[in-house]
C-alpha positions as CSV (number, residue, x, y, z in Angstrom):
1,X,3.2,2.7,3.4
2,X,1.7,5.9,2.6
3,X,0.2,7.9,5.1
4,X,-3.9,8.1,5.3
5,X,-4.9,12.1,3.6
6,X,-8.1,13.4,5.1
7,X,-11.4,13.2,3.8
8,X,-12.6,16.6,4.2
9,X,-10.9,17.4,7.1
10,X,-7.5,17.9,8.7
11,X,-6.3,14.5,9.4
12,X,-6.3,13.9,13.7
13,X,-2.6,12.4,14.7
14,X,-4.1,8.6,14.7
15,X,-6.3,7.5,11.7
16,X,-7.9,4.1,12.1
17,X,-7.6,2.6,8.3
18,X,-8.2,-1.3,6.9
19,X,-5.1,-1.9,4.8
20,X,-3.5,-4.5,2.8
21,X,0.0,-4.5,1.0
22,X,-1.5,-5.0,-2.6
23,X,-2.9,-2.5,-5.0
24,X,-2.9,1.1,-6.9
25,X,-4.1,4.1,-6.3
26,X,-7.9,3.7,-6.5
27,X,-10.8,4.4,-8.7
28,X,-14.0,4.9,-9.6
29,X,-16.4,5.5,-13.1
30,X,-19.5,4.9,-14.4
31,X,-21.4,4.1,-17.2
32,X,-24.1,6.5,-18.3
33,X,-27.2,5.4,-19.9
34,X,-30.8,5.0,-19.8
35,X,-30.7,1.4,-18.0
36,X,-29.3,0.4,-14.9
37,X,-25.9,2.1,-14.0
38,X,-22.6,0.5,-13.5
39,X,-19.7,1.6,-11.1
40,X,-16.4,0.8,-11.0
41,X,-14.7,0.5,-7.5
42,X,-10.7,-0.5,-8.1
43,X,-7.6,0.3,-5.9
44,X,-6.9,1.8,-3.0
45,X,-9.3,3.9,-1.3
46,X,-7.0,5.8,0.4
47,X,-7.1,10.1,-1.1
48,X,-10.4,8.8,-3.6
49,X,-13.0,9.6,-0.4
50,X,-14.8,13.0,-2.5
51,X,-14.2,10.8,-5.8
52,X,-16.1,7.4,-4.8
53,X,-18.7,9.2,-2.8
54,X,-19.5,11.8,-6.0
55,X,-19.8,8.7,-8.0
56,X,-22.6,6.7,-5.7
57,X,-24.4,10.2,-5.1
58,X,-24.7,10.6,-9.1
59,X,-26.9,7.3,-8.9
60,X,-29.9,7.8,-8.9
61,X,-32.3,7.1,-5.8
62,X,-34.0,3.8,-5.5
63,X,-32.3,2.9,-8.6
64,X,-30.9,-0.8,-9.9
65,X,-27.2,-1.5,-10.7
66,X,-23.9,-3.0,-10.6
67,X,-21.0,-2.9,-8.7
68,X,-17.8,-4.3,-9.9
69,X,-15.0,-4.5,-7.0
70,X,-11.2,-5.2,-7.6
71,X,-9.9,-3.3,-4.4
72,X,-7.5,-3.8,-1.7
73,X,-9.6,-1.5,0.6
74,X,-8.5,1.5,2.3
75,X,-10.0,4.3,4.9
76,X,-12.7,2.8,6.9
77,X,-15.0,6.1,7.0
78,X,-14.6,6.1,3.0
79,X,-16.0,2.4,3.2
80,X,-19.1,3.7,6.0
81,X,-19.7,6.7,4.0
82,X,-19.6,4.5,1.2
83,X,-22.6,2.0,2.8
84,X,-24.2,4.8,4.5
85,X,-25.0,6.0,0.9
86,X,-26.1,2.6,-0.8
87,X,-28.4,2.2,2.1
88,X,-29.9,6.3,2.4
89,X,-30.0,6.3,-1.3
90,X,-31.8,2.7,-1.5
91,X,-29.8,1.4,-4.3
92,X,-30.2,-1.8,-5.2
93,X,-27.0,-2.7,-6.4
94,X,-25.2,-6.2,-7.2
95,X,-21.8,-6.3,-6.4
96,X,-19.5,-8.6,-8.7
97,X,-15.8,-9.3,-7.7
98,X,-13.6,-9.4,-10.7
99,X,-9.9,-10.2,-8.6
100,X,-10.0,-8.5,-5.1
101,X,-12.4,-7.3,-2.7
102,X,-10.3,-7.6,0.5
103,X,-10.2,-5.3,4.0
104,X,-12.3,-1.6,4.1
105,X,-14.0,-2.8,0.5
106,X,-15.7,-5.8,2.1
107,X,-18.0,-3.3,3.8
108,X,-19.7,-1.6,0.6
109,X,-20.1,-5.3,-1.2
110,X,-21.4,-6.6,1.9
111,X,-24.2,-3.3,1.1
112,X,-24.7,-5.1,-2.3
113,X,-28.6,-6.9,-2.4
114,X,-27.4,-9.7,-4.5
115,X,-22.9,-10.6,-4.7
116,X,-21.7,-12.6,-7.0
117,X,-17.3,-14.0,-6.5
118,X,-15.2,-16.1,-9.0
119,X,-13.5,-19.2,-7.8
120,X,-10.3,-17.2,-8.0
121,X,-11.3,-13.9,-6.2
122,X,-9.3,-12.5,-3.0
123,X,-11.0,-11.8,-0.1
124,X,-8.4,-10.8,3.0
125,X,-10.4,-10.4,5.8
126,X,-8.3,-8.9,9.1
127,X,-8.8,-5.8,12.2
128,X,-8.1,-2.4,11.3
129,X,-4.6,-1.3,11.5
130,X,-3.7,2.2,12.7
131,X,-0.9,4.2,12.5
132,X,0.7,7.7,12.8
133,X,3.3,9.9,11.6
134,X,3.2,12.9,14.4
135,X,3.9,12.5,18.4
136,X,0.9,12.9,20.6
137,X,-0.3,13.1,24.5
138,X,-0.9,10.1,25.8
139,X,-4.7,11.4,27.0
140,X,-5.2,11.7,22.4
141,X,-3.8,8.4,22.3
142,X,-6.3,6.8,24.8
143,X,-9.4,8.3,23.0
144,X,-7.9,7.1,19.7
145,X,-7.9,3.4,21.4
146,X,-11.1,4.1,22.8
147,X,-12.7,5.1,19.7
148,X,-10.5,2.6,17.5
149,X,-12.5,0.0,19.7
150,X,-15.7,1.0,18.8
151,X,-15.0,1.6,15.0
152,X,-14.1,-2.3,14.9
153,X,-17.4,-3.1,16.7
154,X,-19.3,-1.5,14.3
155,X,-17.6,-2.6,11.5
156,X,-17.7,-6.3,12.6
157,X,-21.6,-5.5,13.3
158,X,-22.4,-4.3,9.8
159,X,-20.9,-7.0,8.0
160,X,-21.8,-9.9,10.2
161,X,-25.5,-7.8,9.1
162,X,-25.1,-7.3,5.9
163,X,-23.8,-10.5,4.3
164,X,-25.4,-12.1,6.9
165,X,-22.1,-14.1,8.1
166,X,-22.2,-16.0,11.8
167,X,-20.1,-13.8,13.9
168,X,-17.6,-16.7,15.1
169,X,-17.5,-17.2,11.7
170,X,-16.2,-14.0,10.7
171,X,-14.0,-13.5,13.8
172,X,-12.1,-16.9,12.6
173,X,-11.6,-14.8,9.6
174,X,-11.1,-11.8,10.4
175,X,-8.3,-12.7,13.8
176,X,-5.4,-12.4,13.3
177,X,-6.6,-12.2,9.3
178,X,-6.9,-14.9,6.2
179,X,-7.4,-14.6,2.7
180,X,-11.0,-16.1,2.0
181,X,-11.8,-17.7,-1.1
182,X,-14.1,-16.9,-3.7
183,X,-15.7,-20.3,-3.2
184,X,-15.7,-20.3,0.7
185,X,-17.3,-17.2,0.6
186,X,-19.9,-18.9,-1.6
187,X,-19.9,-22.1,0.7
188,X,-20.6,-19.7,3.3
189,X,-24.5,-18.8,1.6
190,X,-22.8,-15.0,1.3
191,X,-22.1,-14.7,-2.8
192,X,-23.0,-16.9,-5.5
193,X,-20.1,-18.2,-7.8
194,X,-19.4,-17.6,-11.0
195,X,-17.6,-20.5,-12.2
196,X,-15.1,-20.1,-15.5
197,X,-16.7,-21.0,-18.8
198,X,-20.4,-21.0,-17.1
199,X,-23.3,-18.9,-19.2
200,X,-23.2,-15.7,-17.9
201,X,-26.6,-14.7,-19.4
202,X,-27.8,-16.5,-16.6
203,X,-26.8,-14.0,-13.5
204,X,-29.4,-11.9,-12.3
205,X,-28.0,-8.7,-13.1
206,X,-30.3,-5.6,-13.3
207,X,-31.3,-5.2,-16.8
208,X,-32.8,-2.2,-18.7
């Protein structure tokens, strides 16, 4: 497994991170024109923190758009920067799974106003992982679980928020982790289903 770059910064000796075994390097594009915008999120997040966060900061504010997801997650602050923008920017953006949307990348569709899943879509739902490549003191290591504590709080917070999802409900998801279902995720009131062959003139996507 690869080990987490920083953001901006030089990386401390333990970086909390939501990971999963699956997926590329990650990526992000968008579509210009004079209608509502669409962004590609796909891959890893993990070294694409300036990329994804230039890409929502393009957007324009109070704007509509869409959101397509097929990401095994990544770095947990590029997933809060990532919501902290949808929400300061006031975008109103619908987020559609096309194959995964599992771990850190669960946060920024949970910021989508309206998600749509397929039947098929992954969802792996689980606590952050952390891990390091140097030696510290044992006092770093004890802020590091302090503050590794209080990341999963507010993580668990903003998406039991956001969806809205019953927090026993997401805890049996998230501990020890379980790959969630397109259409549980729909049973669960959280996304709307697309099922295969249905008319998809019918989704309430923003239009120009």
């Amino acid at each position: 497994m690869s080990r987490l770059s920083p953001p901006r910064a030089e990386a401390p000796p333990y970086r909390p991170k939501f990971r999963s075994a699956l997926g590329p390097a990650g990526s992000a594009s968008r579509k210009d024109s004079n209608g509502p915008w669409e962004l590609l999120i796909a891959g890893d997040f993990n070294d694409r923190h300036v990329d994804l966060l230039e890409a929502i900061v393009e957007l324009p504010r109070n704007s509509s758009g869409t959101i397509y997801f097929d990401s095994n997650g990544g770095s947990v602050y590029t997933a809060l920067s990532l919501v902290s923008l949808i929400q300061l920017r006031n975008l109103k953006a619908t987020g559609i799974v096309l194959g995964e949307c599992s771990s850190a990348s669960l946060l920024p569709f949970a910021a989508c106003r309206k998600r749509y899943v397929m039947p098929f879509s992954t969802h792996l739902f689980h606590p952050m992982k952390w891990e390091s490549e140097e030696n510290v003191r044992l006092e770093e290591a004890a802020e590091w679980t302090r503050h590794f504590k209080e990341v999963q709080e507010t993580c668990d917070r903003l998406m039991a928020e956001m969806f809205p999802l019953d927090r026993d409900l997401l805890n049996s998801w998230s501990i020890p982790g379980r790959f969630v279902s397109g259409a549980e995720l729909a049973k669960a009131g959280i996304a709307e289903l697309i099922e295969p062959g249905s008319d998809l003139t019918q989704l309430q996507l923003p239009r120009s």
